[in-house]
C-alpha positions in Angstrom: 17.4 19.1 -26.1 16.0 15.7 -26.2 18.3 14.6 -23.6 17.3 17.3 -20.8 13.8 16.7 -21.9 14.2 13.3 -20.8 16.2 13.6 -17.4 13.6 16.9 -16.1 11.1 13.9 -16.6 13.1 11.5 -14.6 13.9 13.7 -12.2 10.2 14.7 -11.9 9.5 10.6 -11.2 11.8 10.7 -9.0 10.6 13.7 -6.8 7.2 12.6 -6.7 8.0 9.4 -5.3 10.1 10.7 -2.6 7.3 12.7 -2.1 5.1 10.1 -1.6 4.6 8.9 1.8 3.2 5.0 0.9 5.8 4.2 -2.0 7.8 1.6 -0.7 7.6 -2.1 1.3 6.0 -2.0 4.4 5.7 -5.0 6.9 2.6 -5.1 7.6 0.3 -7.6 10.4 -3.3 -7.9 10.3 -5.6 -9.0 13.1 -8.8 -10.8 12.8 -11.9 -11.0 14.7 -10.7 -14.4 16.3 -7.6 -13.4 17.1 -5.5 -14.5 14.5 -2.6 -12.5 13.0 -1.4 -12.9 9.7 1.9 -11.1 8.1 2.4 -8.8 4.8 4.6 -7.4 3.2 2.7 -4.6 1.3 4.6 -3.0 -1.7 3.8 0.3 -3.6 4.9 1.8 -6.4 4.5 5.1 -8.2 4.3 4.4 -11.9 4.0 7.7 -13.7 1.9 9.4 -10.6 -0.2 6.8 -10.1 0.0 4.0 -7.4 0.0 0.7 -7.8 1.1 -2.5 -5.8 1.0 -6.2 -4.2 0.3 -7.4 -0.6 1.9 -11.1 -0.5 1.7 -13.3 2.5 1.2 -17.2 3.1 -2.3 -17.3 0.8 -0.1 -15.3 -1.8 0.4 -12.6 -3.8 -2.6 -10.0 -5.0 -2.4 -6.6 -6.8 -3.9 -3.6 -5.1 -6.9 -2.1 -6.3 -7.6 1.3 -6.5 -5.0 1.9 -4.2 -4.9 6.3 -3.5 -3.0 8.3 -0.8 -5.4 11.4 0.1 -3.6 13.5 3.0 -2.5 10.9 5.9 -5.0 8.2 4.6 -4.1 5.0 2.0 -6.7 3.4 0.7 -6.7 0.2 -1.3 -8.6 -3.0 -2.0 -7.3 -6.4 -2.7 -9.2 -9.9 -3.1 -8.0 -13.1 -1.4 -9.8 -16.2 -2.2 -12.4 -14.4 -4.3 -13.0 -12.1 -1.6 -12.4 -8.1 -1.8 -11.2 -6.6 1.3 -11.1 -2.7 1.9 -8.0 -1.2 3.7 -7.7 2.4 5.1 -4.6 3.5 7.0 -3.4 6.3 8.1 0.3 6.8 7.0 2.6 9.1 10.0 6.5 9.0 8.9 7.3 5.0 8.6 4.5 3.6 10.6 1.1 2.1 8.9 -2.3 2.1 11.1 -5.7 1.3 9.8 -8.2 -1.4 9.7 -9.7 -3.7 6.6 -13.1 -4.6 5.8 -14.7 -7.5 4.1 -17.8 -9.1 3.5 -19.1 -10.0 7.5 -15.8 -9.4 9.3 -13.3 -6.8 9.7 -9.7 -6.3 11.8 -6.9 -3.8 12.5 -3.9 -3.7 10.1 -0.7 -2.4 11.2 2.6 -2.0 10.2 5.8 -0.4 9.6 8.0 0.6 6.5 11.3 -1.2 5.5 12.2 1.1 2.8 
């Protein structure tokens, strides 16, 4: 009994991950106000039906904050440097598109998934 407890759970993790539109590692670019681009590789994870994750690139690696799927639309924070930045995306099958926001400047982020 305890055994088929145990697997319906799994199985349950399971299905709500596929389900799950974000969960997994997307490649991600982001474009600033100057014209620089900087590339991400944005990771996240369904841990018991909630979402967590990292976005790592050349400054590092930093934990998502808040990070939700409502609909279409991913939201997240993360702080670089002492600063928080807001991203909202809208997810359509395997491709990312969406801006961020931080204190005084703001960009495009865009991206694809790789699994």
């Amino acid at each position: 009994m305890q055994r088929r407890m145990m697997l319906l759970v799994v199985v349950a993790a399971v299905l709500l991950a596929a389900g799950n539109a974000v969960v997994g590692t997307w490649q991600v670019v982001s474009d600033s106000p100057g014209g620089e681009q900087y590339t991400w590789t944005l990771v996240v994870k369904d841990e018991g039906g909630k979402l967590s994750g990292t976005l790592t690139g050349g400054p590092g690696q930093f934990p998502l904050i808040e990070p939700k799927l409502e609909g279409d639309t991913f939201t997240c924070k993360v702080t670089v440097e002492e600063v928080t930045y807001a991203i909202q995306s809208k997810i359509t099958g395997s491709k990312f598109d969406g801006t961020w926001k931080g204190p005084g400047s703001q960009g495009t982020i865009k991206g694809s998934k790789q699994s």
